[in-house]
C-alpha positions in Angstrom: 0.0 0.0 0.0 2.7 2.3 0.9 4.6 1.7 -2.3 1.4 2.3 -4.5 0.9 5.7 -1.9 4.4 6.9 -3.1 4.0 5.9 -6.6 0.9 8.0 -7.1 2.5 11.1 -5.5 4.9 10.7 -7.8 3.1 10.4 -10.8 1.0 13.6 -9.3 4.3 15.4 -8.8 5.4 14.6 -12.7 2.1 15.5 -14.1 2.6 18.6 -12.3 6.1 19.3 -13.4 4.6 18.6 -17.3 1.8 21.2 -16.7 4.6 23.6 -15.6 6.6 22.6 -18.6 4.1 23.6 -20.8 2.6 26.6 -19.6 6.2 28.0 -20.0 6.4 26.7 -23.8 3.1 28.1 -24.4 4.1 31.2 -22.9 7.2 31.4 -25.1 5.4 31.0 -28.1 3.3 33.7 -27.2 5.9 36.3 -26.9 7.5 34.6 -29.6 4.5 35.4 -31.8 4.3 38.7 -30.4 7.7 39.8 -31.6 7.2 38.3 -34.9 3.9 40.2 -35.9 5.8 43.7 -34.6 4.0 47.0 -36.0 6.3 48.4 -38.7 5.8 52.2 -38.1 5.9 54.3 -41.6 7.0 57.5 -41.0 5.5 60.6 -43.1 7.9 63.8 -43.2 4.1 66.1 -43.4 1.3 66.5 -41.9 -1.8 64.6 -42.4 -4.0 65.2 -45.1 -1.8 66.2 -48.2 -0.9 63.8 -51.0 1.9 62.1 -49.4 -0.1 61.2 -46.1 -2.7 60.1 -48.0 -1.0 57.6 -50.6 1.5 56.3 -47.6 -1.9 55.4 -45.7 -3.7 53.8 -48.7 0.1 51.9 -49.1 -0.1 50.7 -45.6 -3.1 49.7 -45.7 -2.8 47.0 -48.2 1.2 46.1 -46.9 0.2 45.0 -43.7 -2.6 42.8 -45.2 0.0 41.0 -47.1 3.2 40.9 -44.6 0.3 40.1 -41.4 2.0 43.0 -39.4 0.8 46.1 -38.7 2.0 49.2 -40.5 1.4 52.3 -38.6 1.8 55.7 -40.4 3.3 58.5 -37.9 3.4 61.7 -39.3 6.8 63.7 -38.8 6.4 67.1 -40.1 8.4 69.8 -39.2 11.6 71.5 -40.4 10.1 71.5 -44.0 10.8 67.8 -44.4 13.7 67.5 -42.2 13.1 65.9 -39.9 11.2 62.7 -40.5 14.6 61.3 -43.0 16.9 62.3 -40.0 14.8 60.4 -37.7 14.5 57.2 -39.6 18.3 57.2 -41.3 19.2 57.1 -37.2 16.7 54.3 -36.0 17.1 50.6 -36.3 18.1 49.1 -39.3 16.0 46.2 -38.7 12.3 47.0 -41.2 10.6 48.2 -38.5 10.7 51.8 -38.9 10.9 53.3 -42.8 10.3 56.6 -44.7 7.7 57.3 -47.2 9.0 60.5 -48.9 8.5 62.3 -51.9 10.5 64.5 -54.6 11.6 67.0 -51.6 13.4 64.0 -50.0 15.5 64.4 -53.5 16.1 67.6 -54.0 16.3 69.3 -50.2 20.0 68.0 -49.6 20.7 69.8 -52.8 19.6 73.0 -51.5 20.8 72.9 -48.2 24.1 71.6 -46.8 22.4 71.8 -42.8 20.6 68.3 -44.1 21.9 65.5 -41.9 21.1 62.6 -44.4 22.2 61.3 -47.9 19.4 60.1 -50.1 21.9 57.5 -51.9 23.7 56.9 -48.6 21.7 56.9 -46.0 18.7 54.9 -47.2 18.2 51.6 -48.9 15.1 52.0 -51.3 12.3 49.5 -50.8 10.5 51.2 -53.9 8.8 53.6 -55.8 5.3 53.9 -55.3 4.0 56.7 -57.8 4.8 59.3 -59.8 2.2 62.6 -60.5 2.2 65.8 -61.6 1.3 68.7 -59.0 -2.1 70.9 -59.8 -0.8 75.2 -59.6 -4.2 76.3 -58.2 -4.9 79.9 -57.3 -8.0 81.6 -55.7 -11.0 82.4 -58.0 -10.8 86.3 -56.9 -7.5 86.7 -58.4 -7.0 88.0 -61.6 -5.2 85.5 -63.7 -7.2 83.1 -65.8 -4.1 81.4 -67.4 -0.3 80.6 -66.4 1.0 83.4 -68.6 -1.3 86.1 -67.0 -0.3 85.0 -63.5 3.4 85.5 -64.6 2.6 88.8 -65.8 0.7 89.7 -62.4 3.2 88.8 -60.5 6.0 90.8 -62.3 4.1 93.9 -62.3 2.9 93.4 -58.1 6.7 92.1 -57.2 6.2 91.0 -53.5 2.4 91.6 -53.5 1.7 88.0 -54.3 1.9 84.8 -52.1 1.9 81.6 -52.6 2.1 78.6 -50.2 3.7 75.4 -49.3 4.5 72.6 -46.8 7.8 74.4 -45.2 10.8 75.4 -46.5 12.3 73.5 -49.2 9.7 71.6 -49.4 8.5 70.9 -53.5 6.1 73.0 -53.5 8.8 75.8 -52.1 11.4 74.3 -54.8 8.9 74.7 -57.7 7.9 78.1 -56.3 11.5 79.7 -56.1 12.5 78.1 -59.5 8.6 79.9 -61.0 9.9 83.1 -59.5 13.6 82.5 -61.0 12.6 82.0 -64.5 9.6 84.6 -64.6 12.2 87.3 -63.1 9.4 88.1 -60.1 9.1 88.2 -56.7 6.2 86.4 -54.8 6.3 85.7 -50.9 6.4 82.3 -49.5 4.1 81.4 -46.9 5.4 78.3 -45.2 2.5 75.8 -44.1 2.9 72.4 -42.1 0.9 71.2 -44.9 0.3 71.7 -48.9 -3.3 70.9 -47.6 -3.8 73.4 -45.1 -2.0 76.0 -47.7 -4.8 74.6 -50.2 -7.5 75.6 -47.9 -6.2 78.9 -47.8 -6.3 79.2 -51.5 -9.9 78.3 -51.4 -10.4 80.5 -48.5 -9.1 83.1 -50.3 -6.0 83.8 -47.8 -3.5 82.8 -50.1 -3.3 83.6 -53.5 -1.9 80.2 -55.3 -0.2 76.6 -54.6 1.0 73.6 -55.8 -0.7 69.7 -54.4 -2.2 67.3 -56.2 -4.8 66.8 -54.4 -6.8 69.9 -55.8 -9.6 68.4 -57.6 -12.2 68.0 -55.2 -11.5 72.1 -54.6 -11.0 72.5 -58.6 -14.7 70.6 -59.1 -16.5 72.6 -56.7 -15.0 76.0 -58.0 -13.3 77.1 -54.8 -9.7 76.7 -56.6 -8.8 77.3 -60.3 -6.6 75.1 -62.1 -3.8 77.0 -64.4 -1.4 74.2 -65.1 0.1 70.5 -64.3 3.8 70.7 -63.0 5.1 67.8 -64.5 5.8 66.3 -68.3 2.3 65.4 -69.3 -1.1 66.3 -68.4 -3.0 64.7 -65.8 -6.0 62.7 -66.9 -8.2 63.3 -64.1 -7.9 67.1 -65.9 -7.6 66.8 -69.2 -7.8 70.7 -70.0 -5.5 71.9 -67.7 -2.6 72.0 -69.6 1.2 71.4 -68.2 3.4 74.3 -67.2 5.7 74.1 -70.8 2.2 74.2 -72.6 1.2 76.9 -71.4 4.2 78.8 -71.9 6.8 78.7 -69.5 9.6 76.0 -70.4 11.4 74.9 -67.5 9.1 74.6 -64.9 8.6 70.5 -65.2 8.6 68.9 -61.7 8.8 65.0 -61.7 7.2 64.5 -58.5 7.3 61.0 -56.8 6.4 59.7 -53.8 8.1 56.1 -52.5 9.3 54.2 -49.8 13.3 53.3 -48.0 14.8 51.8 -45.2 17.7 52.8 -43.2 21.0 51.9 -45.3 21.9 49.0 -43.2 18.6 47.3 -43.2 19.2 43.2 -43.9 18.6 42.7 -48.0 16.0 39.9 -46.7 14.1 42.2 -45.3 14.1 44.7 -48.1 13.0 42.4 -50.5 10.3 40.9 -48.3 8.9 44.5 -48.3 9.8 45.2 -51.8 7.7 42.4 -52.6 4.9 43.1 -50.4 4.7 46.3 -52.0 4.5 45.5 -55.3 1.8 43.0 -54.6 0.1 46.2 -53.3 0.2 48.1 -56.1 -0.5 46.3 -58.4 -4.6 45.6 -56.4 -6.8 47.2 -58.4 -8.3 49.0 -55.5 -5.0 50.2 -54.4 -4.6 51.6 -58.5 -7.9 53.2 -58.2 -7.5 55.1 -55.6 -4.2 55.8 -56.1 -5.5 57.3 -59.7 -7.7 59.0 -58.0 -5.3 61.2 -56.1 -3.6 61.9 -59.7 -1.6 59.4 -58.4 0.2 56.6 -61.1 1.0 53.3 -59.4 4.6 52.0 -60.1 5.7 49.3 -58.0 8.6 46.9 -59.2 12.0 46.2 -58.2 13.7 48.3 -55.3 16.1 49.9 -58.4 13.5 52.0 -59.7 13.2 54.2 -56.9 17.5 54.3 -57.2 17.5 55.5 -60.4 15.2 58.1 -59.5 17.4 60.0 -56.8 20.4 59.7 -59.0 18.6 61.5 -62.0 16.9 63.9 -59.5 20.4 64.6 -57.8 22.0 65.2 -61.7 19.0 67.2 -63.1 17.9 69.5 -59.9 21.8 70.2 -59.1 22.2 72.2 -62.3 18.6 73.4 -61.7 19.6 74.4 -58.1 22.8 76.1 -59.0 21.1 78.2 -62.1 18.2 79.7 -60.0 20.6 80.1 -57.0 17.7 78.3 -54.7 19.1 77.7 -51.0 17.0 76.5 -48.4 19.7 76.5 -45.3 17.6 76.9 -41.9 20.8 76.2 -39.9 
């Protein structure tokens, strides 16, 4: 009797032990799991609302259905652009904190040597996500119906015009210098967190023009007017709106991108994982129509896309930068 007494304790004391044993697994592979589905946080160098935020969210959206991990979108803004590339070239190498940009990311550290990052260096690209051409809207009060008469306007008022942006040297700032360096006029910059929120002050009538590409909604309800697309080829959500060189002012084409990078050092696994992930996104149709509907066109593809776009923005803008004499330097 004794022997079966001890026996049974035993087998109690071992069935015990197992239960232990297992919670402890089960608790691993929790926390295990936990680390593996870790949000990837997407920073945006703006404030919410303008193009950027909004095709970065649409992006995200669609990534983390695809990778199973959250991608969170923090907005950045500050320091017209600054700020958000600084912050991300210094975090961890490791996919969970990346950049989507656009053009300004480009052409910023061209314009001003305070910029604390190296598009080519700093980053790895993940990809390009679109390219688009940005809408030069001005308030219906003012008196230019075309591009040409607004050039004209604004040479014969020198600093009685202003037009707005997201901060300085920001690409709506860069477009608006090189406008006033090659119409030979002087209009004020008003520096916004925002293209959106300087948008709204074009409709409000506070501000007398801008450059987003998310005017239309504005443009079809006649709060904004529409004088020309910034970029190589009109934009088919607009089709009488011509571009800037159509209108009659060569010189003022803007190949405006946004897209998305990593910290240099990040592991080429994960880069491509991502890479591949986006693609996948962009090429959903309901990711292409809304991005079209933003004036947005999808590109996707391999990570070398978005490469070859900062070394022909860092050739092309250099030689546009050093002809207009643009500097953006905030110290």
């Amino acid at each position: 009797m004794q022997r079966n007494s001890v026996s049974s304790a035993g087998r109690r004391r071992a069935a015990a032990r197992l239960l232990v044993i297992g919670a402890m697994l089960a608790c691993g592979a929790s926390i295990a799991g936990a680390q593996a589905i870790q949000p990837i946080k997407m920073v945006v160098p703006y404030a919410a609302g303008g193009v950027t935020d909004q095709a970065a969210r649409v992006l995200a959206e669609r990534m983390s259905q695809i990778l199973g991990q959250p991608l969170l979108v923090e907005n950045r803004p500050g320091a017209g652009s600054r700020l958000g590339p600084q912050a991300v070239a210094q975090g961890p190498a490791d996919g969970s904190q990346l950049l989507f940009t656009n053009i300004s990311f480009s052409t910023l550290p061209l314009a001003d040597k305070s910029v604390r990052y190296d598009p080519l260096k700093s980053f790895a690209p993940v990809g390009l996500a679109a390219v688009y051409g940005a809408i030069l809207v001005v308030k219906p009060a003012l008196q230019a119906r075309n591009l040409q008469e607004l050039v004209d306007l604004a040479r014969k008022n020198p600093g009685k015009l202003s037009y707005g942006s997201a901060g300085m040297g920001s690409g709506a700032h860069f477009v608006g210098e090189y406008f006033k360096s090659l119409t030979g006029s002087h209009v004020v910059h008003i520096p916004y967190r925002s293209t959106s929120a300087a948008l709204n002050d074009v409709a409000g009538g506070l501000l007398d023009w801008t450059i987003d590409a998310t005017a239309k909604p504005l443009i079809d309800a006649g709060k904004v007017r529409p004088l020309a697309v910034i970029g190589a080829q009109r934009d088919p959500r607009l089709p009488d709106v011509p571009t800037a060189a159509e209108a009659g002012l060569n010189g003022l084409d803007f190949n405006a991108w946004v897209g998305l990078l990593a910290p240099v050092d990040t592991p080429a696994p994960v880069l491509e994982r991502l890479n591949k992930a986006m693609a996948t996104a962009l090429e959903d149709p309901a990711v292409r129509q809304r991005y079209l509907e933003m004036g947005l066109v999808p590109r996707g593809g391999p990570a070398e896309r978005l490469t070859e776009q900062l070394r022909d923005d860092a050739t092309r803008y250099r030689k546009v930068i050093e002809k207009a004499k643009i500097k953006f330097d905030v110290g």
